[in-house]
N, C-alpha and C positions, 0 to 999 in steps of 0.2 A: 728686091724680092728675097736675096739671103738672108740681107738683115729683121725683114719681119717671121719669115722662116726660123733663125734661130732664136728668135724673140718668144715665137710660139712655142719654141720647143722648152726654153727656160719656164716659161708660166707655166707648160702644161706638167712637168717635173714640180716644182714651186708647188703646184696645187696639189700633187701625189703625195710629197713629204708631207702638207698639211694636211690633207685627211687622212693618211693612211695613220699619223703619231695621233690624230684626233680620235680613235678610238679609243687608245691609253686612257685619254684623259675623263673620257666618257667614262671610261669602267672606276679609276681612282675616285672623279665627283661624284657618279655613284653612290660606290661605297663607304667615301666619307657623312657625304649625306643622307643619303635612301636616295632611288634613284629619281622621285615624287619630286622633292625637294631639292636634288641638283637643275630637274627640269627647270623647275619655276625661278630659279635664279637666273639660270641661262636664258630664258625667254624674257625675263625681265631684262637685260641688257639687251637680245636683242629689240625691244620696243623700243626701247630709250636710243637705240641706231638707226632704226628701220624708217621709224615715225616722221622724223626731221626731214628725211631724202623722200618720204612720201607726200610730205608736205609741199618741199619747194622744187618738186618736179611737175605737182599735180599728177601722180600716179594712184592716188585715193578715189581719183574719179571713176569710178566703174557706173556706167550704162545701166538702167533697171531691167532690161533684159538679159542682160550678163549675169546681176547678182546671184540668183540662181545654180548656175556652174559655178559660182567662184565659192559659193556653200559646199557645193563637191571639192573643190580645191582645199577648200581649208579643213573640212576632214580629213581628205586624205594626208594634210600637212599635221595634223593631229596625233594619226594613228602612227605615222610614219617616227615620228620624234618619240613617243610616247613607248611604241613596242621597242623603237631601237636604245633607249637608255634603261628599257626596266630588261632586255636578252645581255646588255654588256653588264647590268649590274650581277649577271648569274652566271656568264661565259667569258672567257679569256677572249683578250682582244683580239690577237693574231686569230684566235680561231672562230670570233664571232665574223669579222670581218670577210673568213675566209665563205663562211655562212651565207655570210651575205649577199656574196659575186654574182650567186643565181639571178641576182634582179632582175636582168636584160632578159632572161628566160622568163619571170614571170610578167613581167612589160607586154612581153610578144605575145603571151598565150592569152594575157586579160584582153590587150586588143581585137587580139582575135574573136576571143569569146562576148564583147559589149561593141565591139566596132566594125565587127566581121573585115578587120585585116587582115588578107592570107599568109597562112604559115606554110612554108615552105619543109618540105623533109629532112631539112638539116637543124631545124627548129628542134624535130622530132628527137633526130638523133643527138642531137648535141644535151637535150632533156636529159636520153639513158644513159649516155657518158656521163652526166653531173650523177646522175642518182649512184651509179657505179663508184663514182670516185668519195661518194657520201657512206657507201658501205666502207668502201677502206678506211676514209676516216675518221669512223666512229668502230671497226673493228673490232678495237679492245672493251671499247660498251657490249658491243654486240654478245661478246662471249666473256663477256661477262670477265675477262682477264685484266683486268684494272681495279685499283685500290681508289682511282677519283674520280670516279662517272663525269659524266657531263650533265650538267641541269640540264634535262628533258625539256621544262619549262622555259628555258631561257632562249632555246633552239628555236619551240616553235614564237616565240615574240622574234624571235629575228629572223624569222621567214614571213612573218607577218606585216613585219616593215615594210620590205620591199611590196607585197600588197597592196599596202597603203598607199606607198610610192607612186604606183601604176593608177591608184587609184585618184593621185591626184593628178599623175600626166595625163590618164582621160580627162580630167576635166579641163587641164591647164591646154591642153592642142588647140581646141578650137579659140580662147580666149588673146592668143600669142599672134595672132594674124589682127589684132584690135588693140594691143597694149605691148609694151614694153615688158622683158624678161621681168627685171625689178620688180615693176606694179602688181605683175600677176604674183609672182612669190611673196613681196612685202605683205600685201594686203590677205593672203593664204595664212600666214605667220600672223597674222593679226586678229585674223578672226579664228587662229585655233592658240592664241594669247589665254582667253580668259578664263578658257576652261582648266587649261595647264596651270594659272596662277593659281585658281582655284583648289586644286590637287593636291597640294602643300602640304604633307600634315602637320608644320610646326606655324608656330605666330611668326610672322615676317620679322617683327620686330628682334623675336632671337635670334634667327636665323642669321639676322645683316651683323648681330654683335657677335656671336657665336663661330661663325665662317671667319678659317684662319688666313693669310696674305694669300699662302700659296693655291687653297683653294681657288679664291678669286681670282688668281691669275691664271687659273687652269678651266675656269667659268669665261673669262676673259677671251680667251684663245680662242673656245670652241664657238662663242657668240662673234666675235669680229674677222675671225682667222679661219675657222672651219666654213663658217655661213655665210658672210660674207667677201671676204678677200677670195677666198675661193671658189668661189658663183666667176667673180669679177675675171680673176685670171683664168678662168676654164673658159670664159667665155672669148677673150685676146688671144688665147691657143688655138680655139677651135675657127676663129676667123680668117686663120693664114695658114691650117694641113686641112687635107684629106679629112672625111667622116675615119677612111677605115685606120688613117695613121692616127686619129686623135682616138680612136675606140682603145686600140693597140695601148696605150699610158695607160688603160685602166688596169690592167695584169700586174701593175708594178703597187697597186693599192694594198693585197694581202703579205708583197712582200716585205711593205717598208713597216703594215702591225705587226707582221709575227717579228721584225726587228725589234721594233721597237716595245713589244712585249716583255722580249727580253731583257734588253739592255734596261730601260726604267723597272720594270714589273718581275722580271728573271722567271717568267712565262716557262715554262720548257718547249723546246722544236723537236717534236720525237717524229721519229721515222713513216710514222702513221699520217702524222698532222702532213710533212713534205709531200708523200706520194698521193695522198687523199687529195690534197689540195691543188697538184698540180693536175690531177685528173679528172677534178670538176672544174680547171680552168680551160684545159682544155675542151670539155663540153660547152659551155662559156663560147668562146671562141669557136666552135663548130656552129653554135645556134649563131650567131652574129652575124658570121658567114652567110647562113642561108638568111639574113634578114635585111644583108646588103644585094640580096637579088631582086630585092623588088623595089 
């Protein structure tokens, strides 16, 4: 039992370093690309991954009364990829990221509101803590005492995301008591593929001669390493702790991007970004709370 115990705790680490450096690379493919065009690279690898494993599991087979939801599923897989590479191509990673954290908060509130899942008061309170902690840090926006605002735009696509997100775990809950994790995301991934290929705004053909090494290995990473290795190990962590010990690795997500903002990207960590952001983790962590009571 130790050894699966610290088996979990390695992966669920293992998969923090890789999403949290994953945003980096999100923001550089970006803005080497357009962020259109880093998409549709990245989705192109993942098809050419996904495909193969959905073939010889037979995880392609979706039920015709399933199809349906799984239409919801891949929109929401859609909106979710799409708002989150065009927020990182306009906001620094450590702070889009940190942006981000709210998802669990809006998870809890869409259920509520499409699923009528009760919210409990700490849902509520842990909400004003984020918005609180969202005033500190945007502050220097706020009053206007900053020389490099924050793309407004970019903000709201990365509250958007999470949106999305919720919008496809509604549809993905019911589907997961009838298919395996894999089936229901590959085939979500796959039917929000074409439209993203479509997106593109340059000819593929330049694109493939044009895109440098390091590019590709940073298209690479977030297609095998962000989307998939990470699915895989979050999944072997979560099968040997606790919901609320495996919740707990998520607070280490904003701190390994604003690292590694720095360190590759030389991001700035100003005073504002630390205490904003530890303030809307801790809202974060108060809603989760109340959404471990039921």
């Amino acid at each position: 039992m130790t050894t699966h115990r610290s088996q979990a705790v390695v992966a669920l680490l293992t998969t923090m370093l890789i999403w949290g450096t994953s945003a980096v690379f999100m923001r550089t493919t970006a803005l080497t690309l357009t962020a259109e065009n880093a998409l549709a690279l990245r989705y192109g690898l993942l098809v050419l991954l996904i495909l193969p494993g959905l073939l010889v599991t037979g995880g392609w087979r979706i039920a015709r009364e399933h199809r349906p939801r799984l239409l919801i599923t891949g929109a929401g897989m859609f909106g979710s990829a799409w708002f989150t590479i065009q927020g990182f191509a306009r906001v620094a990673a450590g702070l889009g990221t940190v942006i981000s954290m709210v998802e669990p908060i809006i998870i809890a509130l869409l259920f509520w509101a499409f699923l009528r899942e009760p919210v409990s008061s700490r849902i509520w309170q842990g909400l004003m803590v984020s918005i609180a902690g969202a005033a500190v840090l945007f502050w220097p926006e706020i009053t206007a005492s900053t020389t490099n605002p924050v793309d407004g735009v970019g903000i709201l696509f990365l509250l958007a995301a999470p949106i999305s997100w919720a919008i496809y775990t509604i549809g993905a809950k019911p589907l997961l008591s009838h298919y395996t994790g894999f089936a229901v995301t590959g085939c979500s991934m796959l039917l929000a593929a074409p439209l993203i290929l479509l997106m593109a705004s340059k000819p593929y053909a330049e694109l493939l001669s044009t895109t440098n090494a390091q590019t590709w290995a940073e298209l690479f990473y977030l297609a095998a390493f962000n989307s998939l290795l990470g699915a895989v190990l979050w999944n072997c962590g979560t099968r040997h702790l606790p919901g609320a010990a495996v919740g707990a690795f998520l607070y280490l997500l904003p701190v390994v991007a604003v690292a590694a903002g720095y360190l590759i990207l030389g991001e700035p960590i100003t005073p504002w970004l630390v205490a904003g952001g530890a303030i809307m983790l801790a809202g974060v962590a108060l809603a989760q709370s109340g959404t471990r009571q039921h």
